[in-house]
C-alpha positions in Angstrom: 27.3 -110.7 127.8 30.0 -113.4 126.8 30.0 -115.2 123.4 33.3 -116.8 123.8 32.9 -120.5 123.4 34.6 -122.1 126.4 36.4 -125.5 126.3 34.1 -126.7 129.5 31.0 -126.6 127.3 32.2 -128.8 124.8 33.0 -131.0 127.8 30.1 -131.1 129.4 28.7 -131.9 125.9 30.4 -134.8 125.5 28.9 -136.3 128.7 26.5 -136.4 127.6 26.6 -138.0 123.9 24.7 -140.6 125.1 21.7 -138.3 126.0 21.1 -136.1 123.2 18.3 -134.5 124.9 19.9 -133.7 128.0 23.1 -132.8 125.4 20.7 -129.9 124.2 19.6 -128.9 127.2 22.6 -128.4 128.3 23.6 -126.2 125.0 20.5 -124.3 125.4 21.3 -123.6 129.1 24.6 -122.0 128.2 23.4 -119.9 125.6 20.4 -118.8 127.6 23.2 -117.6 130.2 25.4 -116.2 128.1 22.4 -114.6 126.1 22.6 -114.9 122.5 19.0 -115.4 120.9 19.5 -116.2 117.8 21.8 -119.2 119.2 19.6 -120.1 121.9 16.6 -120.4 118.6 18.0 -122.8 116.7 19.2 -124.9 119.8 15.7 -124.9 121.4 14.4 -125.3 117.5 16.4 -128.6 117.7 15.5 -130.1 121.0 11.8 -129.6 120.1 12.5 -131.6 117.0 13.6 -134.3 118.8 11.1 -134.5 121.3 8.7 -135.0 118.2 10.9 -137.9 117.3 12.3 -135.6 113.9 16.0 -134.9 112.4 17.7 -132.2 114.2 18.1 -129.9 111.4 15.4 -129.4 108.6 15.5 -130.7 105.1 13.9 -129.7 101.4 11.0 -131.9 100.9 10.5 -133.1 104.7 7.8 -136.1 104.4 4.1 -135.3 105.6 3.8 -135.3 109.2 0.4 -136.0 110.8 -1.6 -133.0 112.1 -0.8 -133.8 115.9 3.1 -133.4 115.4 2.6 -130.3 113.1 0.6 -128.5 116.3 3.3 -129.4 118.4 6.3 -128.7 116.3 4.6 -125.1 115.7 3.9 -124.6 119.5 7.3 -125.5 120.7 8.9 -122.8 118.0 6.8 -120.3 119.0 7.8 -120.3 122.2 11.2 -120.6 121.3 10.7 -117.7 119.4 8.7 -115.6 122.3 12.0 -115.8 124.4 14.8 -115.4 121.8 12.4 -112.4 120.6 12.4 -111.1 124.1 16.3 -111.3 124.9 16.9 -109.6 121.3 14.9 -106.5 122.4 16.3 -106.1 125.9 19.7 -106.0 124.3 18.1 -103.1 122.0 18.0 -105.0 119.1 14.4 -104.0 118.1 13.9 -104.8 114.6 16.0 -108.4 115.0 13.3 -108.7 118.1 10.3 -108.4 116.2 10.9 -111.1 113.6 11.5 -113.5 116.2 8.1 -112.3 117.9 6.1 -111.5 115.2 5.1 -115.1 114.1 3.6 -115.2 117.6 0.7 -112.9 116.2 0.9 -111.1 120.2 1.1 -107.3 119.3 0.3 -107.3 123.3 3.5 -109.3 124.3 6.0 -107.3 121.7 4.2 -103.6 122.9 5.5 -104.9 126.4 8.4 -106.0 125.2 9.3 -102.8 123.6 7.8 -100.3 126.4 10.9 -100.2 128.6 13.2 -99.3 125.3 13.6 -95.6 125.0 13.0 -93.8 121.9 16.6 -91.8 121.0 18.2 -90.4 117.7 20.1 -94.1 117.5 17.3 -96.5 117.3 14.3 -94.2 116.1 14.2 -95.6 112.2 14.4 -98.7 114.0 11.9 -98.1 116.5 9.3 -96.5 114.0 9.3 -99.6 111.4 8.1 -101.8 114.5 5.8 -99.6 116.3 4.1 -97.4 113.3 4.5 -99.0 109.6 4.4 -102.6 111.8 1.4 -101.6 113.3 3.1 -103.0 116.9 1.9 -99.6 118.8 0.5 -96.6 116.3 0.2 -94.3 118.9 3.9 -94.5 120.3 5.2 -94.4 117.3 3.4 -91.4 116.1 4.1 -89.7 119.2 7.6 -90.7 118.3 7.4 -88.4 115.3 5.8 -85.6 116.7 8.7 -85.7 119.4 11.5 -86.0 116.9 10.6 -84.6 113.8 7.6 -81.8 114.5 4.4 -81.4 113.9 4.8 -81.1 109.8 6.1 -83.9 109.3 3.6 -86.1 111.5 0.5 -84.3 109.4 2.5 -85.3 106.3 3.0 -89.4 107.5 -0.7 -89.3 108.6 -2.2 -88.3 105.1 0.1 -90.6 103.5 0.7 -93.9 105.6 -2.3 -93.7 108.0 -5.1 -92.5 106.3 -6.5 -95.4 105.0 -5.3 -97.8 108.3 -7.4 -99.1 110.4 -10.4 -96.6 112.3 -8.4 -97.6 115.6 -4.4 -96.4 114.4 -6.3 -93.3 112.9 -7.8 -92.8 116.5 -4.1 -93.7 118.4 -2.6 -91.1 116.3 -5.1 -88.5 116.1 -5.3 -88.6 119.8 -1.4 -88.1 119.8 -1.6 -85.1 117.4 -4.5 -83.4 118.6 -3.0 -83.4 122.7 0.2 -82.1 121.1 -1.5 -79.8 119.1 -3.6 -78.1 121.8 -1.6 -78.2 124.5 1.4 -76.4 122.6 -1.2 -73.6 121.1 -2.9 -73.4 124.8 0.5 -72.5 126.3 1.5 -70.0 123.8 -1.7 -68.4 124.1 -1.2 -68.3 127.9 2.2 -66.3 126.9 0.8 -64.1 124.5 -1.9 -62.8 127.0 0.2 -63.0 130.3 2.8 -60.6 128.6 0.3 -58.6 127.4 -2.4 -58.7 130.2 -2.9 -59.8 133.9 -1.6 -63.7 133.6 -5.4 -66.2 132.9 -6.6 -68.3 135.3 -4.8 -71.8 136.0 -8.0 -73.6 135.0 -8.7 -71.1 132.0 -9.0 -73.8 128.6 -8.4 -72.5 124.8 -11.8 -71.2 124.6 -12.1 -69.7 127.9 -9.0 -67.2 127.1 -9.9 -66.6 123.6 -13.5 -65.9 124.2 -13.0 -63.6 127.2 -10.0 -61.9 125.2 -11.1 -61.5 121.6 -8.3 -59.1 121.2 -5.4 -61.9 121.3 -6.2 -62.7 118.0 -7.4 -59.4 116.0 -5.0 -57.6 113.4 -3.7 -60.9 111.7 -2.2 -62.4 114.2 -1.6 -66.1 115.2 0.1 -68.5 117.5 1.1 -71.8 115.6 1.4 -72.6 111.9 -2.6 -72.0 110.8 -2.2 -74.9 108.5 -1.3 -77.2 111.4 -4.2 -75.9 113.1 -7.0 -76.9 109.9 -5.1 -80.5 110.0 -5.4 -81.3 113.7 -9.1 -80.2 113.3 -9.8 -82.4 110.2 -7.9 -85.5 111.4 -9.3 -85.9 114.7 -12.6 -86.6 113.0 -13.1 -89.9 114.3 -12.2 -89.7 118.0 -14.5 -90.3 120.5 -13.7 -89.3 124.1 -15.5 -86.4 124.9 -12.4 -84.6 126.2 -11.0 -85.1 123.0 -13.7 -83.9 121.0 -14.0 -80.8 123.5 -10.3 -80.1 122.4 -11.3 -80.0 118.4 -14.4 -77.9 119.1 -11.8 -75.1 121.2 -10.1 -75.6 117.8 -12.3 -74.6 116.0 -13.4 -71.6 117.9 -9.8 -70.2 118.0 -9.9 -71.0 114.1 -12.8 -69.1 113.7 -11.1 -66.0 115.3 -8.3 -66.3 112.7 -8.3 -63.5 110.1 -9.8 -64.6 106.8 -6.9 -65.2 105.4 -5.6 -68.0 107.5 -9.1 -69.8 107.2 -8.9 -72.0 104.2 -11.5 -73.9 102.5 -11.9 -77.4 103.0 -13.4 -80.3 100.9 -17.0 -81.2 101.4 -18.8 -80.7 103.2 -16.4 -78.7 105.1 -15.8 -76.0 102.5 -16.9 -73.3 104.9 -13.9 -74.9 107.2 -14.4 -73.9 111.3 -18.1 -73.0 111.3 -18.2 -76.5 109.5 -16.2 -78.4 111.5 -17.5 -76.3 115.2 -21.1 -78.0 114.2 -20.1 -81.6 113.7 -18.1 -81.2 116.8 -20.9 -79.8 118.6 -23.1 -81.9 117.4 -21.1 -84.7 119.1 -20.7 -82.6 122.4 -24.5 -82.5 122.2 -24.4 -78.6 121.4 -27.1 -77.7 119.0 -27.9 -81.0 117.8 -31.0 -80.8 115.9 -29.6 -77.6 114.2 -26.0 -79.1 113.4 -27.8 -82.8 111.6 -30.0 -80.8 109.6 -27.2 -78.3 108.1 -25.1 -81.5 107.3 -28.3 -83.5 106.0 -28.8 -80.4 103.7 -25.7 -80.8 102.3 -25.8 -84.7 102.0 -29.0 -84.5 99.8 -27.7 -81.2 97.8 -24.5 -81.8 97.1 -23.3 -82.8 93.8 -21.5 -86.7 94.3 -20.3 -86.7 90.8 -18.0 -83.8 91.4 -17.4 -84.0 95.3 -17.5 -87.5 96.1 -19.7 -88.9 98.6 -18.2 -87.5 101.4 -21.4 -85.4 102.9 -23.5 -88.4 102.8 -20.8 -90.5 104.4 -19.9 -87.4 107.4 -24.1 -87.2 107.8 -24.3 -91.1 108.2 -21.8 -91.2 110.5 -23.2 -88.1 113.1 -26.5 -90.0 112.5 -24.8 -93.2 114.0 -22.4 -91.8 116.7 -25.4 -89.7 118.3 -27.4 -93.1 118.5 -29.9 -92.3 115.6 -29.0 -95.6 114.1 -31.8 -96.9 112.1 -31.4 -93.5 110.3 -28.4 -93.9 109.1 -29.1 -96.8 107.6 -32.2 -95.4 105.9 -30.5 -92.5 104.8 -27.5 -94.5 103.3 -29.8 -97.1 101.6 -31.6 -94.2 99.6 -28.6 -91.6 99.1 -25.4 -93.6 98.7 -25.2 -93.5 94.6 -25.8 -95.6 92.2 -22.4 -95.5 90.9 -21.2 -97.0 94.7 -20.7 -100.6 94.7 -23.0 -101.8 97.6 -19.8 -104.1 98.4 -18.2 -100.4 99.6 -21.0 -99.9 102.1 -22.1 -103.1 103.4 -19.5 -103.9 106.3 -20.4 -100.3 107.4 -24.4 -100.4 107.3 -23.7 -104.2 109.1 -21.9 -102.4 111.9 -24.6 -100.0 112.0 -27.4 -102.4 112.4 -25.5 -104.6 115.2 -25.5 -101.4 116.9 -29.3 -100.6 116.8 -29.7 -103.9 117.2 -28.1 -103.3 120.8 -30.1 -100.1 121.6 -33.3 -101.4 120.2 -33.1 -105.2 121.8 -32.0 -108.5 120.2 -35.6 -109.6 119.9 -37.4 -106.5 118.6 -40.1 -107.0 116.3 -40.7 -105.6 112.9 -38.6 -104.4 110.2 -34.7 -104.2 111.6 -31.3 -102.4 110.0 -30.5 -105.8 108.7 -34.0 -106.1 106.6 -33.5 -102.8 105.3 -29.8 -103.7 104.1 -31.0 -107.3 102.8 -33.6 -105.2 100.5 -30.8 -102.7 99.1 -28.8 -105.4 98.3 -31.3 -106.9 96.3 -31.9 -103.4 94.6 -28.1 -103.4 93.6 -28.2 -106.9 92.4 -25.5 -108.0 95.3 -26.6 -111.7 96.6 -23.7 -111.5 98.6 -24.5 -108.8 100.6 -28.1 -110.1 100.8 -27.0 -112.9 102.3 -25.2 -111.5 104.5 -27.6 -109.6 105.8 -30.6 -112.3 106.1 -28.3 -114.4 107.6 -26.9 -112.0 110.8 -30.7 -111.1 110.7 -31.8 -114.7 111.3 -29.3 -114.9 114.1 -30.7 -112.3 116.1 -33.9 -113.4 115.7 
């Protein structure tokens, strides 16, 4: 790549300074050759404003255009940006990259963009701020972490940058973690025994070796930091594939096998940590269902909110909901959730609910629907918001 300015260009230039548009093009041309975005910006930038009939170069206090031109002026700079953005990251200049493509609002295009740049020691700050605190790819850039920097400090980012992020960057990087996790812990196991033992079975899982060898884990011992182990379990909470959540549950099993000592209590209702955490699992893997939602509805309804939170009413709402048992959950919410909750905090999620049994039940079901029952807590709580809400999306699946 050249950036030397070549007395030819300024000749061809002068040609044409009685086209100015061809002029430009011809200035965009060399720098789109010679490759220098932020160059090739502001000359496309300028030969956009003159199509549009505007001064080349902006001023303070530019008049009011009408909406037409503003459209237009905003579409040509976009896509002035989209390729200046583009060149930027091929030549590894990431960060430089994204603010050219950000304003194009396509996380898709940029993901792309940046999928043929390699993640090394040089550009990995730069890398991260894009794909994880930008939000650009979550699950890259997590898996970025765990590569680079271990399994501590990726538990440590997630608790403090990701846990309150959106359900789907909490999935991308729980699905990272909990993969790393077990696969690691499944191949030292498959050392441990193999130097110990005849070698398991290629297709042998976690559980498979642990449960046919309960020795492997008697005496104290233990194959990976434990507290790494009660963290992968906890934060892949809201997966879904059932692969995944086959992975948590062999989790928990090996947790189980731990000596007491390495089995720490969690917050509710997860105090009794594996057992806990082995039934929601289950209960998702369709293993002792009935038996799994009536230990967590127990502790929904028993346990105290003012000094635990609300967190077993919100973990049996949520197993209600992700084993179908929709209209239940939204019962159960609309009498349990506390009076000291702001129905504001539960709405969106009751609102997701009812679209969803909605779904299962059919758009034209009669009777009383998820969206009635919501509608009539609102008005409980004094929230005409929320009422309306609800009366409305009920009247337009009616």
């Amino acid at each position: 790549m050249s950036s030397a300015i070549s007395p030819e260009l300024f000749e061809a230039l002068n040609r044409h300074d009685q086209q100015p548009v061809a002029m430009l093009g011809e200035l965009i041309e060399f720098y789109r050759q010679n490759e220098q975005p932020m160059e090739l910006f502001e000359a496309q930038k300028m030969l956009v404003r003159a199509d549009l009939g505007l001064p080349l170069l902006a001023v303070e206090n530019e008049p009011v255009r009408s909406d037409e031109i503003e459209h237009k002026l905003e579409s040509g700079l976009l896509k002035a940006c989209r390729e200046s953005g583009e060149m930027l990251i091929r030549q590894g200049r990431v960060f430089e990259g994204w603010t050219y493509l950000r304003p194009t609002g396509d996380n898709q295009l940029i993901r792309e963009a940046l999928a043929s740049i390699e993640i090394t020691d040089d550009n990995f700050d730069e890398m991260q701020r894009v794909l994880l605190h930008e939000g650009v790819d979550v699950g890259r850039g997590f898996q970025a972490i765990l590569d680079f920097q271990g399994t501590c400090n990726s538990i440590t980012l997630f608790d403090q940058s990701l846990a309150q992020s959106s359900k789907a960057d909490r999935q991308a990087a729980g699905t990272r973690l909990l993969n790393h996790f077990y696969d690691e812990l499944t191949s030292l196991v498959r050392e441990d025994i193999t130097g110990r033992d005849q070698a398991p079975a290629e297709d042998e899982t976690l559980f498979d070796m642990i449960d046919k060898r309960p020795w492997v884990l008697k005496d104290g011992g233990y194959h990976l930091d434990t507290t790494h182990l009660s963290s992968t379990v906890r934060l892949a909470m809201p997966l879904t594939d059932p692969e995944l959540l086959q992975k948590a549950w062999e989790l928990t099993q090996y947790g189980r096998q731990l000596n007491h000592q390495f089995q720490y209590p969690g917050d509710e209702p997860f105090v009794d940590f594996y057992p806990s955490y082995a039934a929601f699992y289950g209960i998702l893997l369709g293993k002792n269902v009935d038996a799994g939602l009536k230990l967590f509805e127990r502790k929904a309804k028993s346990i105290d909110t003012d000094q635990h939170g609300s967190g077993a009413i919100e973990t049996y709402v949520d197993l209600l909901d992700r084993v179908g048992r929709h209209r239940e959950a939204i019962e159960f919410a609309v009498q349990q959730v506390p009076s000291d909750v702001p129905s504001q905090a539960v709405i969106p999620l009751l609102m997701e609910i009812a679209k969803r049994d909605q779904e299962a039940t059919g758009e034209h079901a009669e009777g009383e629907t998820g969206y009635d029952l919501i509608a009539n807590f609102c008005r409980d709580r004094d929230d005409p918001i929320g009422f309306a809400v609800a009366k409305f999306t009920r009247s337009q699946s009616a």
